[in-house]
N, C-alpha and C positions, 0 to 999 in steps of 0.2 A: 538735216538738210533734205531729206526725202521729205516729197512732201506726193498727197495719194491723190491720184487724178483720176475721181470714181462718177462715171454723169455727168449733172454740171458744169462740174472742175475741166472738163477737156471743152468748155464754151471760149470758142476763141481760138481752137487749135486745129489748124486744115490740116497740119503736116506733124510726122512722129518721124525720128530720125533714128534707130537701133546700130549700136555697136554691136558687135559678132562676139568673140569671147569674151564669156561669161555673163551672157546677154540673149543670146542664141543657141551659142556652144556652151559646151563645159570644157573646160580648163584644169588641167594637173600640170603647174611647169615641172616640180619634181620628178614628175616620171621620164620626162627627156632629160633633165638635168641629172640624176642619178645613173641614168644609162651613158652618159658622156663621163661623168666622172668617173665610175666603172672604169673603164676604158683608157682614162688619161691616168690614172691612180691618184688623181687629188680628190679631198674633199667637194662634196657638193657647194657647201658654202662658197669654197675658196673657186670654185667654178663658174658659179652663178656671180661672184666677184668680176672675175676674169671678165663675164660675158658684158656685164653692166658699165662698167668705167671702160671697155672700148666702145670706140663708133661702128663695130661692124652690123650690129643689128639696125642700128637709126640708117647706115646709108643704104643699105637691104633695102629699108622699109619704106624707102623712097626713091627706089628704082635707080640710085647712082651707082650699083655695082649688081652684077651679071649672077645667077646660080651657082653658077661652075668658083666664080671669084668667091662669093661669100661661104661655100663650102671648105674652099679653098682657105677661108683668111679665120676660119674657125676650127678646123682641124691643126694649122700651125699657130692657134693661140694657145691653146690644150695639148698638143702634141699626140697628134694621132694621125693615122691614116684609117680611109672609111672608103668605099666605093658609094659612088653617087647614090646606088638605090637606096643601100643600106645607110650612108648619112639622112636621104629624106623620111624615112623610116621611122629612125630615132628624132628626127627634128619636130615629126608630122603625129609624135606620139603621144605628144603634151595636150593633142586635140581630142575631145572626147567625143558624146552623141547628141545629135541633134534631134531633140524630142519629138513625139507627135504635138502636146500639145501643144507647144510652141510654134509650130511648123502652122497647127490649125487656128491658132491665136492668129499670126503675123496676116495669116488670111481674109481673118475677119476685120481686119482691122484696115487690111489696103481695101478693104471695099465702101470704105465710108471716111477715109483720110488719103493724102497725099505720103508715101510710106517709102524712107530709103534704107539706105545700110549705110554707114560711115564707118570705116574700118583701119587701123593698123595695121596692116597683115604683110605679106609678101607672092609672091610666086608658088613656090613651095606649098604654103599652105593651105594656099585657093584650091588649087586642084584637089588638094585634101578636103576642104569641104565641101567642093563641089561632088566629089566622087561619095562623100558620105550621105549628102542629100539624094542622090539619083539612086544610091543602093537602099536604104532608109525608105525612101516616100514617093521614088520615081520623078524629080523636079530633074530638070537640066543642070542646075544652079540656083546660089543663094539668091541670084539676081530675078530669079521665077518668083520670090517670094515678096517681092514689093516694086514698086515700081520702078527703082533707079537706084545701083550699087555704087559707091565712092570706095573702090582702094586705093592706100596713100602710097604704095609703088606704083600703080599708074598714073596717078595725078601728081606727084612729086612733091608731096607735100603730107604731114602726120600733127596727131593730135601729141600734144594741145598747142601746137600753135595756132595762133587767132585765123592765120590763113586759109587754114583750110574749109573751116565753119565761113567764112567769110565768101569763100567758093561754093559751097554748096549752096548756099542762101541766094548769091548774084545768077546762078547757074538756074536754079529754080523760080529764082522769081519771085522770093517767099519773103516777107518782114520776120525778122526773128520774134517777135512777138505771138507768131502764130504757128511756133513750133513747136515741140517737146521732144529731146533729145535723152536715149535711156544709154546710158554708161556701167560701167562696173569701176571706171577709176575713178577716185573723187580728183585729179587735176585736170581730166579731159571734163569734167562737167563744171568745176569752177569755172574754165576759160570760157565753154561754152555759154555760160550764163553771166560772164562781164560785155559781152554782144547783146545780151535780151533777151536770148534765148531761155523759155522755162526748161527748166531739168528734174530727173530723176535717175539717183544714184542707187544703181540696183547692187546692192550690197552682198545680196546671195542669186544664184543663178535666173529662178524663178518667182522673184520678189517681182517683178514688173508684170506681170500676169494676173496677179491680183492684186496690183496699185491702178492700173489705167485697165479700166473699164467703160466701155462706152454704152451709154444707155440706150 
């Protein structure tokens, strides 16, 4: 499905739309999920189970439930008590580093394209990347590194449903035709590409860095 958009290949494309983990960031769920199981004494498996078949992370991740609620609705799925720092701690630890080169990629590339971020994320973890970029590279935020940030806790809406691509595009102004959208999961890039949308499914963290190259 990856397909290399090196030069010519980006003719046609004003706008690049980048997901954040494992796109931008580096990604360990293990390392939060090992430190909650710790802690509750089940298996990781059977945690990351726990975490997957509820709704507390999807409505997190579109702003219908509060900080305080989703710490809340995840310490009594697991059975544990955390104090808020030390839950965002363990939550925020699954996040890794934001490279330079990535950092000086995403730069070069908002100066000769239309360049967003489309993200799953939450509350929580914003400030976490934002605080690793401003220590990292001195930016403010992810939102310094292109032109226009889409979180799906602020807009109320998360990949893959067709919605939210469907927002971004009405919002911007854009034909799906003339975007390239880079993912790390292959159902956010299928959806994206039953729209128009051309994709690139970054399979390893900095596979997209030397697939889109612009001449």
């Amino acid at each position: 499905m990856n397909t290399k958009f090196m030069g010519d290949q980006l003719t046609g494309i004003n706008a690049i739309i980048f997901d954040l983990g494992g796109v931008v960031i580096d990604l360990d769920y293990d390392r939060a999920a090992n430190q909650l199981a710790n802690l509750s004494g089940l298996e990781t498996g059977e945690l990351n189970q726990l975490l997957v078949s509820s709704d507390i992370l999807k409505t997190f991740e579109v702003g219908e439930i509060s900080e305080n609620e989703f710490r809340q609705k995840v310490c009594e799925l697991v059975d544990i008590q955390l104090q808020n720092d030390e839950f965002d701690r363990i939550w925020n630890s699954l996040l890794g580093v934001i490279s330079e080169p990535r950092v000086k990629k995403m730069l070069e590339l908002k100066e000769n394209f239309k360049t967003l971020v489309l993200s799953n994320t939450n509350a929580i973890h914003l400030r976490s990347f934002d605080k690793t970029l401003f220590e990292g590279h001195g930016f403010m935020g992810v939102h310094e590194l292109v032109h226009q940030a889409y979180y799906s806790h602020e807009i109320g809406m998360r990949k893959p449903n067709n919605n939210i691509y469907a927002h971004v595009l009405d919002d911007q102004n854009l034909s799906p035709y003339e975007v390239l959208f880079i993912d790390d999961r292959k159902d956010n890039i299928e959806a994206a590409q039953e729209l128009g949308i051309r994709i690139y499914w970054n399979e390893n963290v900095d596979d997209w860095m030397k697939a889109v190259v612009d001449k």
